[in-house]
C-alpha positions as a Markdown table, in Angstrom:
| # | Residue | x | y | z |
|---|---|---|---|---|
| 1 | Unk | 12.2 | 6.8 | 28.2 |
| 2 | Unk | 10.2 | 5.2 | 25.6 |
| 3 | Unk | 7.3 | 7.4 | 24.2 |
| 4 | Unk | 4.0 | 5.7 | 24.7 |
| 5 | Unk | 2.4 | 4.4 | 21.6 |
| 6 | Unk | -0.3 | 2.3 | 19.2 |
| 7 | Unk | 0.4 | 0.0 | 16.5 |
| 8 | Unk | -2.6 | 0.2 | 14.4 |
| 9 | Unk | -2.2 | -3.5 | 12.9 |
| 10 | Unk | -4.9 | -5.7 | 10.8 |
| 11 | Unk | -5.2 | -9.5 | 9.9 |
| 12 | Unk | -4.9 | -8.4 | 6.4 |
| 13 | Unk | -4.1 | -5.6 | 3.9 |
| 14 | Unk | -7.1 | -3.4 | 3.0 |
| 15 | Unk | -9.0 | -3.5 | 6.5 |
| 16 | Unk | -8.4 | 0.1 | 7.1 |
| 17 | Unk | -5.2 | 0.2 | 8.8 |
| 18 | Unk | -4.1 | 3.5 | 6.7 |
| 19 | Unk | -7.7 | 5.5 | 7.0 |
| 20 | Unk | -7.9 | 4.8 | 10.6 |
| 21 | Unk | -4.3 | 5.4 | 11.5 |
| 22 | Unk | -4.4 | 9.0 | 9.6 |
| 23 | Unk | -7.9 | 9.7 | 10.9 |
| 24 | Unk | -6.4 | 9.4 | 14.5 |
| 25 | Unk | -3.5 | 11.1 | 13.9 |
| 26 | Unk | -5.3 | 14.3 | 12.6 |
| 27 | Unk | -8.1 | 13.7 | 15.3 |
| 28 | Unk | -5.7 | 13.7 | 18.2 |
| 29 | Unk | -3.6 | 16.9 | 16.6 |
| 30 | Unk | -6.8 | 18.8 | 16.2 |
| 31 | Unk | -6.8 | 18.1 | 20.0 |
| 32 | Unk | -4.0 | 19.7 | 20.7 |
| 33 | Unk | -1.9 | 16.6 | 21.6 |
| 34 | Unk | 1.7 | 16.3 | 19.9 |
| 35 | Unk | 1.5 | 13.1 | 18.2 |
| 36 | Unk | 4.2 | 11.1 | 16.3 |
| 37 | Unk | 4.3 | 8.6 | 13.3 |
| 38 | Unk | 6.0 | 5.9 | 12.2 |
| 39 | Unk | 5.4 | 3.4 | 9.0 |
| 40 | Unk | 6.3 | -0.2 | 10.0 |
| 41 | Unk | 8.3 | -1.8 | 7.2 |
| 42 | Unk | 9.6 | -0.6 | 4.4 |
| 43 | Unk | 7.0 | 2.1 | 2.8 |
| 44 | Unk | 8.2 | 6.0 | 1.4 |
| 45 | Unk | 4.3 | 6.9 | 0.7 |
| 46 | Unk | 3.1 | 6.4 | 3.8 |
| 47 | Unk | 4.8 | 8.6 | 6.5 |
| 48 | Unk | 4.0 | 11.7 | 3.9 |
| 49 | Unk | 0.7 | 11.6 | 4.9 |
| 50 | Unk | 1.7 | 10.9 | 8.7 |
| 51 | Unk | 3.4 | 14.0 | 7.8 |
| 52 | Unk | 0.8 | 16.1 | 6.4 |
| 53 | Unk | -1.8 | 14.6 | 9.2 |
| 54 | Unk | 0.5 | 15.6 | 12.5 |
| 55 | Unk | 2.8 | 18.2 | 11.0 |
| 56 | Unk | 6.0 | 15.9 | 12.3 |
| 57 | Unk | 8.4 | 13.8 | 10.4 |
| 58 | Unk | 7.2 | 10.1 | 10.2 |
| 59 | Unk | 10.0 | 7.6 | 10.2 |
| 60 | Unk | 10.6 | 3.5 | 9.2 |
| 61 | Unk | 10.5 | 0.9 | 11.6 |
| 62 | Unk | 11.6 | -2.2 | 10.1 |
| 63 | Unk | 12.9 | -5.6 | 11.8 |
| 64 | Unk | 13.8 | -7.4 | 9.3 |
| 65 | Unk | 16.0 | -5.0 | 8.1 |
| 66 | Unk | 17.1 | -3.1 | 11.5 |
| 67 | Unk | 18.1 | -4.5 | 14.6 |
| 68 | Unk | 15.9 | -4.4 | 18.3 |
| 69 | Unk | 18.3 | -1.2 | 19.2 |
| 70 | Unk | 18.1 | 0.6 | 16.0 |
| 71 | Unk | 14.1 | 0.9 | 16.4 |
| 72 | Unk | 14.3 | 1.9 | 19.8 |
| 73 | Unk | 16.1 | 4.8 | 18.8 |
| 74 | Unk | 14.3 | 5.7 | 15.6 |
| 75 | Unk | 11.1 | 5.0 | 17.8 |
| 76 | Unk | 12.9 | 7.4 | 20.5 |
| 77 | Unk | 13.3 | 9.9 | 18.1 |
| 78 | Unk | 9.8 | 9.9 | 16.4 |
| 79 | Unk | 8.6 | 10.0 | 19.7 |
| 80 | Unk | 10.4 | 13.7 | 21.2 |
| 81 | Unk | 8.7 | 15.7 | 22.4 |
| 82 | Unk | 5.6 | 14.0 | 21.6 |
| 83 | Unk | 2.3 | 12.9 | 23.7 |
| 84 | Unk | 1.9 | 9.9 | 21.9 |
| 85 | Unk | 2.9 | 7.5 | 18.8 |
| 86 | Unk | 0.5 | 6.4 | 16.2 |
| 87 | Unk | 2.5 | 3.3 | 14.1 |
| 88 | Unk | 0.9 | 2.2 | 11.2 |
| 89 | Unk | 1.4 | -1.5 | 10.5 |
| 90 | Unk | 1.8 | -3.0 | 7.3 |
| 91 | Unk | -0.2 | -5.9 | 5.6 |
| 92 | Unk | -1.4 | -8.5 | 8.1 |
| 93 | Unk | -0.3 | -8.2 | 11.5 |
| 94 | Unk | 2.0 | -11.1 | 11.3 |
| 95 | Unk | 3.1 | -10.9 | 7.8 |
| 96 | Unk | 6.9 | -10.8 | 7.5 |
| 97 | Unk | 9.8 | -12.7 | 5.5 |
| 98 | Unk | 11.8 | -15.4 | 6.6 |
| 99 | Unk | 14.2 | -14.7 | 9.0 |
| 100 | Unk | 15.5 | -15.0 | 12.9 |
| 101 | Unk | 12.7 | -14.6 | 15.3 |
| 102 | Unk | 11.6 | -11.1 | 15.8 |
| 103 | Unk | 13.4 | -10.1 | 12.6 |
| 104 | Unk | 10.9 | -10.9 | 10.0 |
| 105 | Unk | 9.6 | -7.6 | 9.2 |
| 106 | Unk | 6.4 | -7.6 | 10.8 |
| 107 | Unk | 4.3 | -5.6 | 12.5 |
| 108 | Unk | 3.8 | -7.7 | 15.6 |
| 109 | Unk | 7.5 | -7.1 | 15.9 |
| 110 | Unk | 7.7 | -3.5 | 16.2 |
| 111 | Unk | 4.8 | -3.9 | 18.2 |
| 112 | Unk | 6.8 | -6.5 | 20.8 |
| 113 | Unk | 10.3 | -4.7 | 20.7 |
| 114 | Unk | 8.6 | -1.1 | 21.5 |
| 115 | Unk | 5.9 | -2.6 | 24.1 |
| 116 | Unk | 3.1 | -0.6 | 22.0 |
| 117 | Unk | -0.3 | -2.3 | 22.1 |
| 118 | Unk | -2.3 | -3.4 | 19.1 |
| 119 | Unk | -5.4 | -2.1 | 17.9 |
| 120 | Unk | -6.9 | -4.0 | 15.4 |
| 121 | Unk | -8.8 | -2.3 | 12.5 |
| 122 | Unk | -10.9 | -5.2 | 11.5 |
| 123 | Unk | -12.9 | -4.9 | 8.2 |
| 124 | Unk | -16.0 | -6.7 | 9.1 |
| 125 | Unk | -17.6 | -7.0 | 5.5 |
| 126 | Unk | -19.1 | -10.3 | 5.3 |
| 127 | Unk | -19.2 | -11.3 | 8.8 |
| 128 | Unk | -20.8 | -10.6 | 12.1 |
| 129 | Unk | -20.0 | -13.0 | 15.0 |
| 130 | Unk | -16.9 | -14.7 | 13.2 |
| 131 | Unk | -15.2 | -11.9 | 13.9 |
| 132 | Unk | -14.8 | -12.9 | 17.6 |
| 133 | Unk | -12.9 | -15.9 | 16.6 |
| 134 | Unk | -11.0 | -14.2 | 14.5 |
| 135 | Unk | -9.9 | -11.7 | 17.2 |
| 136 | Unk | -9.3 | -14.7 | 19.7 |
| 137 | Unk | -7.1 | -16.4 | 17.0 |
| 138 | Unk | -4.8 | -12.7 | 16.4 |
| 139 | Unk | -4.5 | -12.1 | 20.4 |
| 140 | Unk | -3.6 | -15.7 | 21.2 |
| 141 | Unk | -1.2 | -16.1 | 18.7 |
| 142 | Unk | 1.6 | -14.2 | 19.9 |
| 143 | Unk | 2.7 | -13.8 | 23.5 |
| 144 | Unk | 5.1 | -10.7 | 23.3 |
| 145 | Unk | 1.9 | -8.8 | 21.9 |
| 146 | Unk | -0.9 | -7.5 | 24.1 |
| 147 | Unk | -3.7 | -6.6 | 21.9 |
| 148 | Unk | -5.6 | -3.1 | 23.3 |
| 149 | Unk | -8.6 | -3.9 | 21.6 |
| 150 | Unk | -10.5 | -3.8 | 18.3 |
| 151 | Unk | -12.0 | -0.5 | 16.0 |
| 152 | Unk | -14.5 | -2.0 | 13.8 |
| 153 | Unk | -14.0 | -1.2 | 10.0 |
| 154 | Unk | -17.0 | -1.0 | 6.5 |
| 155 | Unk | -19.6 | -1.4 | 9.4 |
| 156 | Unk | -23.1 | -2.3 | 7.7 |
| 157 | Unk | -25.5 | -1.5 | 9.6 |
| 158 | Unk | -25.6 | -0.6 | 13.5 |
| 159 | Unk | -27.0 | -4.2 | 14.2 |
| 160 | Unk | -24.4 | -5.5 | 11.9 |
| 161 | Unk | -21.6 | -3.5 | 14.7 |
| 162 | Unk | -23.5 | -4.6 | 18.0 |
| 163 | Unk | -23.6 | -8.5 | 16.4 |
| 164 | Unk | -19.1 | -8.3 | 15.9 |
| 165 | Unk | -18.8 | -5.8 | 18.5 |
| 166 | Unk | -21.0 | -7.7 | 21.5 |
| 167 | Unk | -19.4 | -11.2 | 20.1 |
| 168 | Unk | -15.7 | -9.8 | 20.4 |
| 169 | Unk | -15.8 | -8.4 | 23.7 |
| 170 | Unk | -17.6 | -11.9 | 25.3 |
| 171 | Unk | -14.0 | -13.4 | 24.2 |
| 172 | Unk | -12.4 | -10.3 | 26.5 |
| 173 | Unk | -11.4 | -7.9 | 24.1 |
| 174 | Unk | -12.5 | -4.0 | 24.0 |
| 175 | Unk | -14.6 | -2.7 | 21.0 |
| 176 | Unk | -13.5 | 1.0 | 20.6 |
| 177 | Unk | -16.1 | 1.7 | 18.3 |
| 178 | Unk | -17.4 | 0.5 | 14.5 |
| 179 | Unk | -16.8 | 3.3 | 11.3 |
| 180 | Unk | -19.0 | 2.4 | 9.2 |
| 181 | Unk | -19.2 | 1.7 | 5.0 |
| 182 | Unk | -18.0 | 4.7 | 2.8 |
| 183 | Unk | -17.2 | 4.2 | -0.8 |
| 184 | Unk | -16.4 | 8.1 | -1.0 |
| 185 | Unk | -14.2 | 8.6 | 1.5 |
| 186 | Unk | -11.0 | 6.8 | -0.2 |
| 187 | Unk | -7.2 | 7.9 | -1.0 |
| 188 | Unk | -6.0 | 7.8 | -4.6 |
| 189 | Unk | -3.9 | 4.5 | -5.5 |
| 190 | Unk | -1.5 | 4.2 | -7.9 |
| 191 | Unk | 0.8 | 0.8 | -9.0 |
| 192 | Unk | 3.4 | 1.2 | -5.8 |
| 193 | Unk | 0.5 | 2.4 | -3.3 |
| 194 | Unk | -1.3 | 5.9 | -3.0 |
| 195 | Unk | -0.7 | 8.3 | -4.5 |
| 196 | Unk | 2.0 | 10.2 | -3.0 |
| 197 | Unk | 1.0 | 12.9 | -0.5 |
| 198 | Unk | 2.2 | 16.5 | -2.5 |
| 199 | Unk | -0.1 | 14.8 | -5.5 |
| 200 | Unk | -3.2 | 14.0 | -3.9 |
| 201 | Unk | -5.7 | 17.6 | -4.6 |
| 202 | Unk | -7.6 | 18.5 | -1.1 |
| 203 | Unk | -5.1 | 16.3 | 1.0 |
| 204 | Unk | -5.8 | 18.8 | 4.4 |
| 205 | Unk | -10.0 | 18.1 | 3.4 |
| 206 | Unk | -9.4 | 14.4 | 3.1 |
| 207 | Unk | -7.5 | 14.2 | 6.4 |
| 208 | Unk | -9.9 | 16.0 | 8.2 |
| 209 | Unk | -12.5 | 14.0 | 7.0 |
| 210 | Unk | -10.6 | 11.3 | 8.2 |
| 211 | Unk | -10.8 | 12.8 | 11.4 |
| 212 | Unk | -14.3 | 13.5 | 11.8 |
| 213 | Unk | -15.0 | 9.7 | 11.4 |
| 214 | Unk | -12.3 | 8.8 | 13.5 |
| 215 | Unk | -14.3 | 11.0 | 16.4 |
| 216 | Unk | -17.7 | 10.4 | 15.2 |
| 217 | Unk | -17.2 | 6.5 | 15.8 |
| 218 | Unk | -14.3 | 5.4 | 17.7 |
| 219 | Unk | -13.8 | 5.9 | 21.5 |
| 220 | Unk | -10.8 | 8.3 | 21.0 |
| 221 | Unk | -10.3 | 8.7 | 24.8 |
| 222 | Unk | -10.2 | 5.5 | 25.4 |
| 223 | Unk | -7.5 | 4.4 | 22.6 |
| 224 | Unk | -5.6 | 7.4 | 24.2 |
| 225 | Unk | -5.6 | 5.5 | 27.6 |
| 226 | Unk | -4.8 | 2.0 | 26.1 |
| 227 | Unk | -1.1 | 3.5 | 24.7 |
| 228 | Unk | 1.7 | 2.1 | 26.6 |
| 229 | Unk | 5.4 | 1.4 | 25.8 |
| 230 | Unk | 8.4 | -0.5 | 27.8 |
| 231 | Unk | 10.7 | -1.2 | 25.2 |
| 232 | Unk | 12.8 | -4.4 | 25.0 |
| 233 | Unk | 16.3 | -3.1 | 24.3 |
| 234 | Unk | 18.7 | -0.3 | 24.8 |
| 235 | Unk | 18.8 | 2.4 | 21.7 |
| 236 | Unk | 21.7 | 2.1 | 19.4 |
| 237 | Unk | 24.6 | 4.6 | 19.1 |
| 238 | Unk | 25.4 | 3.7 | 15.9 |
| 239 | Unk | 24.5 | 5.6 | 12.9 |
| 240 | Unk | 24.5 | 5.0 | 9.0 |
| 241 | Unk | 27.8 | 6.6 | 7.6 |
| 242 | Unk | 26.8 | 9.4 | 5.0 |
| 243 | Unk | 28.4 | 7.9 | 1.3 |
| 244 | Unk | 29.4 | 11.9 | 1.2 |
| 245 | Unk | 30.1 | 15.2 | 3.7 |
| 246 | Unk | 27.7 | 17.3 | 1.0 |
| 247 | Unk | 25.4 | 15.2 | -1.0 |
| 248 | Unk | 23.1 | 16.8 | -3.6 |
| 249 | Unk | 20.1 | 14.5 | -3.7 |
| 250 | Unk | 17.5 | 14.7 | -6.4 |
| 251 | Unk | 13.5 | 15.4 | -4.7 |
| 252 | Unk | 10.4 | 15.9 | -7.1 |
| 253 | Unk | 7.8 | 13.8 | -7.8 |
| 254 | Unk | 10.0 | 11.7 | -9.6 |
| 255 | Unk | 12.3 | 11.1 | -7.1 |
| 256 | Unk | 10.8 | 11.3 | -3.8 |
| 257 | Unk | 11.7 | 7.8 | -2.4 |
| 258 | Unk | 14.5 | 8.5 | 0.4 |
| 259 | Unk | 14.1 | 7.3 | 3.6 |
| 260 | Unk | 14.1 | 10.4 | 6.7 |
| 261 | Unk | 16.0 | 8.0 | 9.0 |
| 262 | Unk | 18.9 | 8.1 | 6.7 |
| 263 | Unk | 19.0 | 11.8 | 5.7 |
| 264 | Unk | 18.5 | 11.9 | 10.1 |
| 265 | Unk | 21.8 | 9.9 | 10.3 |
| 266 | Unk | 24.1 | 11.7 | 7.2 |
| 267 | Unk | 23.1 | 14.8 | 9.0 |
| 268 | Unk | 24.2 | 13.9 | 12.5 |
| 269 | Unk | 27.4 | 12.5 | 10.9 |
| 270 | Unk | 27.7 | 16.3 | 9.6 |
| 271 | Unk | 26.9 | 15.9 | 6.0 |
| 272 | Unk | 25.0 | 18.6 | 4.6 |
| 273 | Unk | 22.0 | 17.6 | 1.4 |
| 274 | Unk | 21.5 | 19.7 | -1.3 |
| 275 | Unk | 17.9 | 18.9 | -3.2 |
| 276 | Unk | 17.5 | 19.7 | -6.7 |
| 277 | Unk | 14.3 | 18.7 | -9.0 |
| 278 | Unk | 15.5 | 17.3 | -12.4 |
| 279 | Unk | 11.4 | 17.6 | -13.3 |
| 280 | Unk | 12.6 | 21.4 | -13.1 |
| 281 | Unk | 16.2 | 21.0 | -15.3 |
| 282 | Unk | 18.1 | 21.5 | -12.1 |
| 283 | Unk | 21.9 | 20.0 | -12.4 |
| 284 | Unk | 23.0 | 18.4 | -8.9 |
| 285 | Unk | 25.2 | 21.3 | -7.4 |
| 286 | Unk | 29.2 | 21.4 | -8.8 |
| 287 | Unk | 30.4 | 22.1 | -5.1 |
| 288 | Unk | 28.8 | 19.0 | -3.6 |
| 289 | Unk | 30.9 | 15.6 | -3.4 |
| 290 | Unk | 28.5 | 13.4 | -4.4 |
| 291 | Unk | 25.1 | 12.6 | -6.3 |
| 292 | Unk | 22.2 | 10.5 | -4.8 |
| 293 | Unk | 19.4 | 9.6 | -7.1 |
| 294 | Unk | 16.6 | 8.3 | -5.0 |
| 295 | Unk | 13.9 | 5.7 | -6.4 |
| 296 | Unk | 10.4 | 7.0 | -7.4 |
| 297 | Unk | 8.3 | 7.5 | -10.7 |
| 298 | Unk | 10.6 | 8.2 | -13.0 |
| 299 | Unk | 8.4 | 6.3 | -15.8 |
| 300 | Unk | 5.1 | 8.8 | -15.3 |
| 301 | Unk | 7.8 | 11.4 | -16.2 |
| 302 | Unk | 10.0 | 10.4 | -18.7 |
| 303 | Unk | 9.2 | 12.5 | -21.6 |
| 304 | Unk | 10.4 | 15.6 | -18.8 |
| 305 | Unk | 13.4 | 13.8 | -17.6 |
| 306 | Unk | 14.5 | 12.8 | -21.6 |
| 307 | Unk | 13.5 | 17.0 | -22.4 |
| 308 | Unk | 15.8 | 18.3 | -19.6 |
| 309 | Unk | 19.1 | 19.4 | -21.3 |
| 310 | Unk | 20.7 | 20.9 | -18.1 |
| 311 | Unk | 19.6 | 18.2 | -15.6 |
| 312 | Unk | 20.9 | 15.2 | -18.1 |
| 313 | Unk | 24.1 | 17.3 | -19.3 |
| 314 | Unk | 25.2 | 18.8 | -15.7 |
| 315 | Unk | 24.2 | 15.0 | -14.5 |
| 316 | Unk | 27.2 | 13.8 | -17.1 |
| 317 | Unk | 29.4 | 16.6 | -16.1 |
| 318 | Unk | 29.0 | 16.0 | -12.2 |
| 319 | Unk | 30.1 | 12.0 | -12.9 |
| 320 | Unk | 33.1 | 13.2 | -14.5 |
| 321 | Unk | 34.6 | 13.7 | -11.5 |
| 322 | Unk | 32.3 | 12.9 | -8.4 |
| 323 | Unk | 30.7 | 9.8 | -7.3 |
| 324 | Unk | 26.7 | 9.4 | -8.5 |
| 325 | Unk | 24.7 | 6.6 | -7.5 |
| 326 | Unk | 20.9 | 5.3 | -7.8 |
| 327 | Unk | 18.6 | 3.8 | -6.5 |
| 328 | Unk | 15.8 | 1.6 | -8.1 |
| 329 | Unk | 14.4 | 5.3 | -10.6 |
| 330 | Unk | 17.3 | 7.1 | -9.9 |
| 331 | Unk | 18.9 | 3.6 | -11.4 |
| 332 | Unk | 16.9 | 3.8 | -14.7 |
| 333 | Unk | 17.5 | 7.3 | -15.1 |
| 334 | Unk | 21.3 | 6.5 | -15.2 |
| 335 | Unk | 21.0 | 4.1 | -17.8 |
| 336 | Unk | 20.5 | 4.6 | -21.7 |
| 337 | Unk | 17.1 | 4.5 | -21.9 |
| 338 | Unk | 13.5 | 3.9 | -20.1 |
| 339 | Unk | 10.3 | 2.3 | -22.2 |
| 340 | Unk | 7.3 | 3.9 | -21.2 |
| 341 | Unk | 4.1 | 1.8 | -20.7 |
| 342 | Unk | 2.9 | 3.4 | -24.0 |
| 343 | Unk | 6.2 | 1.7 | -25.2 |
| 344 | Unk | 7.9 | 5.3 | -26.4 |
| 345 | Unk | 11.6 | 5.2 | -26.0 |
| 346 | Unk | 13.2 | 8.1 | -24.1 |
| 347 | Unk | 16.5 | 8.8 | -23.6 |
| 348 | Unk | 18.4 | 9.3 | -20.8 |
| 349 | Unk | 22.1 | 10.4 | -19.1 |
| 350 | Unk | 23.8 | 7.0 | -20.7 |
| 351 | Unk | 26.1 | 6.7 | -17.6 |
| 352 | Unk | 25.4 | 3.1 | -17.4 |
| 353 | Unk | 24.6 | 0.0 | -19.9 |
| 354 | Unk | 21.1 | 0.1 | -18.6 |
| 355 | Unk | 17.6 | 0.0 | -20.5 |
| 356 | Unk | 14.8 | -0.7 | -18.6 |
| 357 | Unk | 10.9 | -1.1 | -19.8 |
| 358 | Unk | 7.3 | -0.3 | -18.5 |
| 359 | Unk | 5.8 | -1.8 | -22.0 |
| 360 | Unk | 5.7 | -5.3 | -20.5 |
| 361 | Unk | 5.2 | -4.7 | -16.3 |
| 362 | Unk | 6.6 | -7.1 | -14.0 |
| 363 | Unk | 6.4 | -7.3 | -10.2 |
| 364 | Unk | 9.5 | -7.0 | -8.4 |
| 365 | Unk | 9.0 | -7.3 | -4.6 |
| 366 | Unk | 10.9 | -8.6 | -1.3 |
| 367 | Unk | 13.4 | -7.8 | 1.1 |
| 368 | Unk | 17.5 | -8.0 | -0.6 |
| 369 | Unk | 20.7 | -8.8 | 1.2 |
| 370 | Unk | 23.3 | -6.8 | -0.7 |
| 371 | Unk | 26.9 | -8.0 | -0.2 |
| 372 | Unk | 29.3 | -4.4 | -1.5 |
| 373 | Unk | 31.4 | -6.3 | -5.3 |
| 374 | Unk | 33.8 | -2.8 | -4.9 |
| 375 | Unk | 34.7 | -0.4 | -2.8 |
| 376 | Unk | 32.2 | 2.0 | -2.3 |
| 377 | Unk | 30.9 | 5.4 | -0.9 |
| 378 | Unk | 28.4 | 3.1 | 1.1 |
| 379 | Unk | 31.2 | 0.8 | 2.5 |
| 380 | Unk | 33.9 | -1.5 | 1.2 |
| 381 | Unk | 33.8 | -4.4 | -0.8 |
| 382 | Unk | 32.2 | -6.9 | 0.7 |
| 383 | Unk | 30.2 | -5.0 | 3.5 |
| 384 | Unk | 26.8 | -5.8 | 3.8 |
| 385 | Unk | 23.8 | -3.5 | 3.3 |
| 386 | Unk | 20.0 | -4.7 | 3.9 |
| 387 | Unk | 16.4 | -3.2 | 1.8 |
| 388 | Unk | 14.1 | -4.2 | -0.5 |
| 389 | Unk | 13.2 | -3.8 | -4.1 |
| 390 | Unk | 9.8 | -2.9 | -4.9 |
| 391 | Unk | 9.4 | -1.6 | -9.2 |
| 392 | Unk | 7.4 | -2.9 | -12.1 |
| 393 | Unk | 10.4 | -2.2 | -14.4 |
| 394 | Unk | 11.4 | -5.2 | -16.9 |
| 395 | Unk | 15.2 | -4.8 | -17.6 |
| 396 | Unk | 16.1 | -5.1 | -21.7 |
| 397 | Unk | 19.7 | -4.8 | -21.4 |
| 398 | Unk | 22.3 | -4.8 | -18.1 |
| 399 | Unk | 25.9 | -5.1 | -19.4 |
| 400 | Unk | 29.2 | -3.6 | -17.1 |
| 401 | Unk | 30.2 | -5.2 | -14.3 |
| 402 | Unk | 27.8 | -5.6 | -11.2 |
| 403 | Unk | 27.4 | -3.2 | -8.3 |
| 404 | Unk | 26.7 | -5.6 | -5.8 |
| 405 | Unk | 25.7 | -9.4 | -5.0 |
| 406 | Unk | 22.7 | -9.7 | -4.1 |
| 407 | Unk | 20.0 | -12.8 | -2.4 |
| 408 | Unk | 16.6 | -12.4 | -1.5 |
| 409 | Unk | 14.8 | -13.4 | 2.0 |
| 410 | Unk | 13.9 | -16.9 | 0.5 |
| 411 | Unk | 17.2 | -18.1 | -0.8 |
| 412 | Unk | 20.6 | -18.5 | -0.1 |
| 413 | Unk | 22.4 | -17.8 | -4.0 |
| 414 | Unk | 23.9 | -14.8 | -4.7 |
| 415 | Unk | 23.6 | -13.1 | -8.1 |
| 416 | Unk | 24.8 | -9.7 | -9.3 |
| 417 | Unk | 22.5 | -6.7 | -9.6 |
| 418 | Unk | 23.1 | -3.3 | -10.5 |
| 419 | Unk | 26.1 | -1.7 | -12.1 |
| 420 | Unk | 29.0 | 0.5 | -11.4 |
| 421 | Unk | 31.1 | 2.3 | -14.2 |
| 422 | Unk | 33.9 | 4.5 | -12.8 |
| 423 | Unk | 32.3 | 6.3 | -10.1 |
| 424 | Unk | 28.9 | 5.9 | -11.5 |
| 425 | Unk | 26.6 | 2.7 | -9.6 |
| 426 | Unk | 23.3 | 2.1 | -9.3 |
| 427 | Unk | 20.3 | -1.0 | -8.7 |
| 428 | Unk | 16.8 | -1.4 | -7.8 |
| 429 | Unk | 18.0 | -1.9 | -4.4 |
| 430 | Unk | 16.5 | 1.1 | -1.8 |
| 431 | Unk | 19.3 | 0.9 | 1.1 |
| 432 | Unk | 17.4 | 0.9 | 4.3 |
| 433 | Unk | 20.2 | -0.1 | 7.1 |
C-alpha cells in the first residue's frame, strides 16, 4: 500500500522549502503522529535533519537516476510504519536534467510516480497578487501533478498575506496559511549546502522553533487531510549488490556522504558495515574485505587527516591486500595530496596519482553516467552505474589509468574519470543506483 504523503515543492530554490518541510515534520512528531522523510534528488545533508526532526531514517528519491519501481519501494520503505510522508523537493518544482520523460530528476516526478500532492512554499517577497499567476502557471503545467495548495513564505505584513493569499485561492487553489519574515530563524550554510546536521549547535532548539511557526501559521490539520498517494508502478525487487560481504566504511565529519538507501540494500544482501572515523586515527578494520571512503569535507579537515599516522598507515596496509575505493573526499584522500583553500599542502595515503586543490575553487555539478573501464567490486567492466558529482575541488595532477568512463546529462562523449591502481579506485562520482 503506498504510504500517504506531501511533496513540499517551490518554483525556485530559497522559497522555504527546507524550513517548512522540517518545521512540519517536527510539528506533526510533537503530535504524536509517525512521520517519514525523504530528500528528492540527490542531497546527503538534508535527510540528517529529516532525521533529527522525526527520529526516522530519511532516504533519496531520485528519477533521474532510479527507475519508477525503485522509488516505490524506497518510498514504501520510508513510509513503514508511518502516518504520513513529508518529501522535500529540490530547487524549482520542475527543475531536472535532460532525460526520458519522468526521468529528469525533478521533484514533480517523485511527486507524479508516488501520487503525493504538492504544497507549494511560495516566497512572496516582492509581490502580492502576482503570486496568483504564478500558482496558476505551476498547477497547470503539469497534468500528472495535483497541486494541494499553497503555504505562504517571508510574509510582510498580514495585509501583504490576505492580498497573495485572497488572489490565489480566486484562481482555485487552497492558502494553508502565510509564515511570515524572520531573518533569525535561519540554518547554517556552508559551500555544498547547510551545514551538516551533527555540526549545527542547538539543532533540537532550531527544529522546534521550526515547529512553533509551522503551528503558529500554517493550517496543519488541513495539510494533514490534503496527503494522498496511489503510486504509478509496482516496487522493485531488485537491490544494489554490496561491492563487499563486510565493508568497513569511513563516518565522521569528513566523510559523512553515504547514501542510507544503499547501506539499506548491502545489508539486506547480508553485508555487514563497519564505521571507523579517520578524524579519530581509526584504521578500517583488518578482518573486513573491503574499504569504502564516502565523499564529504575532507578539505575543512586536512591538517587532521595528513596528522593521522594510524588512519593513513593502516589505510596503506588494508590496500595491500583488500579492495579500497572513494568517492568524490574519500577520492582526494586516496591521492598524494589535497591544497587547502589557504593553499597549505598536506599529505595524504599516496595510493593513487592524485592531487587535488581548494586554492583555486571550481564548481563541479550534474548528474554522471559511469560506464565500469575494469572489472570491479561495483560490477564488471562495462556495467553501468548512475550519480552525480557535486565538489569545488580543482584537480593538479590525475595520472594511472582511468576508473571509469564517464558523460554528463547534456552530452553524449565519454571521457575517463577517476583512477584505479591494483585494487585501489576512486572519482568524484557519488554512486546512487
Amino acid at each position: 500500500m503506498t504510504a500517504r504523503g506531501l511533496v513540499i515543492g517551490a518554483v525556485r530554490s530559497g522559497s522555504g522549502k527546507t524550513t517548512i518541510a522540517l518545521g512540519l515534520m517536527r510539528a506533526l512528531t510533537r503530535r504524536g503522529m509517525r512521520v517519514g522523510a525523504v530528500k528528492c534528488g540527490p542531497d546527503y545533508i538534508d535527510p540528517a535533519f529529516h532525521a533529527a526532526a522525526t527520529g526516522r531514517e530519511s532516504l533519496n528519491l531520485d528519477s533521474w537516476a532510479m527507475s519508477a519501481e525503485l522509488i516505490v519501494r524506497l518510498a514504501s520503505l520510508a513510509g513503514a510504519q508511518t502516518d504520513i510522508v513529508i518529501a522535500e523537493g529540490a530547487m524549482g518544482l520542475f527543475d531536472g536534467a535532460p532525460n526520458l520523460p519522468g526521468r529528469t530528476g525533478a521533484s514533480a516526478d517523485i511527486a507524479a510516480i508516488m501520487g503525493w500532492p504538492v504544497v507549494l512554499a511560495h516566497d512572496v517577497s516582492g509581490q502580492g497578487q502576482t503570486a496568483a499567476a504564478i500558482v496558476r502557471g505551476v498547477a497547470s503545467h503539469d497534468p500528472r501533478l495535483k497541486i494541494a495548495g499553497v503555504a505562504l513564505n517571508k510574509v510582510g505584513s498580514e495585509r501583504h498575506g490576505r492580498l497573495a493569499g485572497d488572489a490565489i485561492e480566486a484562481v482555485g487553489v487552497p492558502v494553508f496559511g502565510a509564515i511570515p519574515r524572520d531573518k533569525d530563524l535561519a540554518l547554517p550554510e556552508r559551500h555544498l549546502g547547510l551545514v551538516q546536521a551533527k555540526e549545527t549547535k542547538g539543532l533540537d532548539r532550531i527544529l522546534d522553533a521550526l515547529a512553533d511557526r509551522v503551528e503558529a501559521h500554517l493550517d496543519i490539520s488541513a495539510l494533514c487531510a490534503a496527503a494522498g498517494g496511489d503510486a504509478r508502478a509496482a516496487p522493485s525487487s531488485a537491490r544494489a549488490r554490496p561491492p563487499g560481504q563486510r565493508i568497513a566504511v569511513a563516518r565522521d565529519e569528513a566523510f559523512s556522504f553515504f547514501y542510507p538507501h544503499l547501506a539499506l540494500d548491502w545489508r539486506a544482501a547480508g553485508a555487514e558495515l563497519v564505521f571507523f572515523s579517520p578524524l579519530a586515527d581509526e584504521a578500517p578494520s583488518p578482518d573486513c574485505d573491503l574499504c569504502w571512503l564516502p565523499g564529504g569535507y575532507p578539505e575543512l579537515h586536512a591538517g587532521r587527516i595528513a596528522s593521522a599516522v594510524r588512519f593513513l598507515a593502516g589505510l596503506r596496509d588494508f590496500a595491500k591486500l583488500r579492495p579500497v575505493h572513494g568517492e568524490c573526499g574519500g577520492y582526494m584522500i586516496l591521492g598524494r595530496a589535497l591544497v587547502d583553500k589557504a593553499g597549505q599542502t598536506h599529505e595524504m595515503a599516496g595510493l593513487l596519482g592524485l592531487e587535488t586543490s581548494f586554492s583555486q575553487r571550481k564548481l563541479n555539478l550534474g548528474y554522471r553516467r559511469a560506464v565500469l573501464a575494469a572489472d570491479h567490486r561495483l560490477g564488471s567492466a562495462g556495467a553501468r552505474l548512475y550519480g552525480h558529482e557535486f565538489h569545488y575541488a580543482t584537480i593538479s595532477r590525475e595520472e594511472g589509468e582511468p576508473f571509469a568512463f564517464v558523460r554528463d546529462a547534456y552530452s553524449e562523449g565519454e571521457s575517463p574519470a577517476g583512477l584505479r591502481a591494483g585494487g585501489v579506485s576512486g572519482s568524484f562520482f557519488h554512486v546512487i543506483a
